[in-house]
N, C-alpha and C positions, 0 to 999 in steps of 0.2 A: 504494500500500500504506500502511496509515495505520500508525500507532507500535508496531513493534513488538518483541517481546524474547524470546529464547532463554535461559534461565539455568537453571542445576544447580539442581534441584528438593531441598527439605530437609523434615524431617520436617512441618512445618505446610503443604505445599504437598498431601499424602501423600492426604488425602480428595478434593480436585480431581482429582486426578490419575486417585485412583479411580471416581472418575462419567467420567469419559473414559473410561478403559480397560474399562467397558459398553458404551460408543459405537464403540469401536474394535472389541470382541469383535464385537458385534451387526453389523459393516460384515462382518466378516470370513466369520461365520456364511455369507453367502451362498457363499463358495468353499470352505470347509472343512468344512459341513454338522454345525458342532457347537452345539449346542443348549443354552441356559443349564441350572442346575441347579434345582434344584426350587425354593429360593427364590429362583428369577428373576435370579441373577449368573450369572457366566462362570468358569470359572477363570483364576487370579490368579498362578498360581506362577511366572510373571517378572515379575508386578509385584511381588511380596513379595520376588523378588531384585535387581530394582532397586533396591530403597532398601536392601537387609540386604547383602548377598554382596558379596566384595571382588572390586575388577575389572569392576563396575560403576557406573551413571552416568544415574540418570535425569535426565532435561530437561524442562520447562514451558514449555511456548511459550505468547505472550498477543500478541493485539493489542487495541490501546485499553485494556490493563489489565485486559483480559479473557479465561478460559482459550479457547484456539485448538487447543491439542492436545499434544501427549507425546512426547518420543525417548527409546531406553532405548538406551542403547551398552555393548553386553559388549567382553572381552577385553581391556581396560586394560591388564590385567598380562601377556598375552600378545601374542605377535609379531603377533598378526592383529584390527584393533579389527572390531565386529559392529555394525553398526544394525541391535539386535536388534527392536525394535519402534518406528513411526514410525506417527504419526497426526496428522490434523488436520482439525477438525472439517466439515461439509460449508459451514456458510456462510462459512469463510474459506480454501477450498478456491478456487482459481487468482485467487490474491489475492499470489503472490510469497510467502510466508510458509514453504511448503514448504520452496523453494529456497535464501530467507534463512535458516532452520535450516539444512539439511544445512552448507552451507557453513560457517556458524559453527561448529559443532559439530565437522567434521570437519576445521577450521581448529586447535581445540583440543585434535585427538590425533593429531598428525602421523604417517605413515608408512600403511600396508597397509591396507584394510578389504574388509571383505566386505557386501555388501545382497544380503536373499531376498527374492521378491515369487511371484506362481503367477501363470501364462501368465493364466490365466481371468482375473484380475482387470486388465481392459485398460487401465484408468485409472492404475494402479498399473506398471503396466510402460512404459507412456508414458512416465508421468514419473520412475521408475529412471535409464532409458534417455538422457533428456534432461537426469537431474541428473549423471549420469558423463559424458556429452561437455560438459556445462558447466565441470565441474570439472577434466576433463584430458583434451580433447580427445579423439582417437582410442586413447588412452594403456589404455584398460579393456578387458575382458574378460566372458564372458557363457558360464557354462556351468549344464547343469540337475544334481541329486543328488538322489536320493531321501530323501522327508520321512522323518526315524528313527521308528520304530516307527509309521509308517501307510503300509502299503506300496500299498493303497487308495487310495490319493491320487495325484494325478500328481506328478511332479516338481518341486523349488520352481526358479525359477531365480536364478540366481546370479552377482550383479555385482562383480566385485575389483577395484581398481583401489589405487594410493598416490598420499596425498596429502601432496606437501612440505611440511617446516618449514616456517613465515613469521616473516619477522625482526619482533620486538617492537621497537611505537615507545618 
């Protein structure tokens, strides 16, 4: 895996982030059947809450210096953090860079979280699946809820698990 970096994304990170979050709609498109808008974006309304709304937390991921892809973690201020959106681009896709975010990331909000992923997307549950036994063993959980207000859809599923403090060197 060549140099890479997970950091809190701030306002001049905000247009990068947004040409990704095309690229992430556009992957997603294929399992949730939603179609850009007329002028050819996606809807953004958690990415505009990622960087505005309290209790949230976007992330930029780079390798080489270069954008790799995006975490957005809700729930800060509540009992339950959310990787509410997670991306990374296809050519730095099973390159370790995944796994090195989560962990960091979830290194950095100790306690409860929750990941949604849709059965359909098989690549996507794969590696769910294999970053909570990374992360805590047998220790996680895995149930499906229906997507709020698309009852059209199948069920997302739903990975919980908690991740301990770690003592600061």
């Amino acid at each position: 895996m060549s140099e890479t970096s997970v950091r809190l994304a701030d306002s001049t990170d905000r247009p990068t982030v947004e040409r990704l979050w095309l690229l992430f709609r556009h992957d997603l498109s294929e399992f949730d059947g939603h179609l850009p808008r007329a002028d050819g974006t996606f809807d953004d309304h958690r990415l505009r809450l990622a960087f505005t709304a309290p209790g949230w937390a976007p992330y930029l991921l780079t390798s080489a210096a270069r954008p790799a892809g995006f975490a957005f973690v809700r729930g800060l201020d509540a009992p339950t953090r959310v990787l509410n959106s997670f991306f990374v681009v296809r050519g730095a896709r099973r390159t370790g860079i995944g796994l090195h975010a989560v962990r960091e990331i979830v290194a950095r909000h100790p306690g409860p979280w929750d990941i949604a992923f849709q059965d359909a997307n098989r690549a996507a549950a794969r590696f769910w699946r294999r970053v909570a036994t990374e992360l805590t063993g047998d220790a996680w959980t895995e149930e499906r809820r229906p997507v709020p207000g698309r009852p059209q859809l199948p069920p997302d599923v739903w990975i919980s698990f908690s991740a301990p403090a770690t003592p600061r060197a």
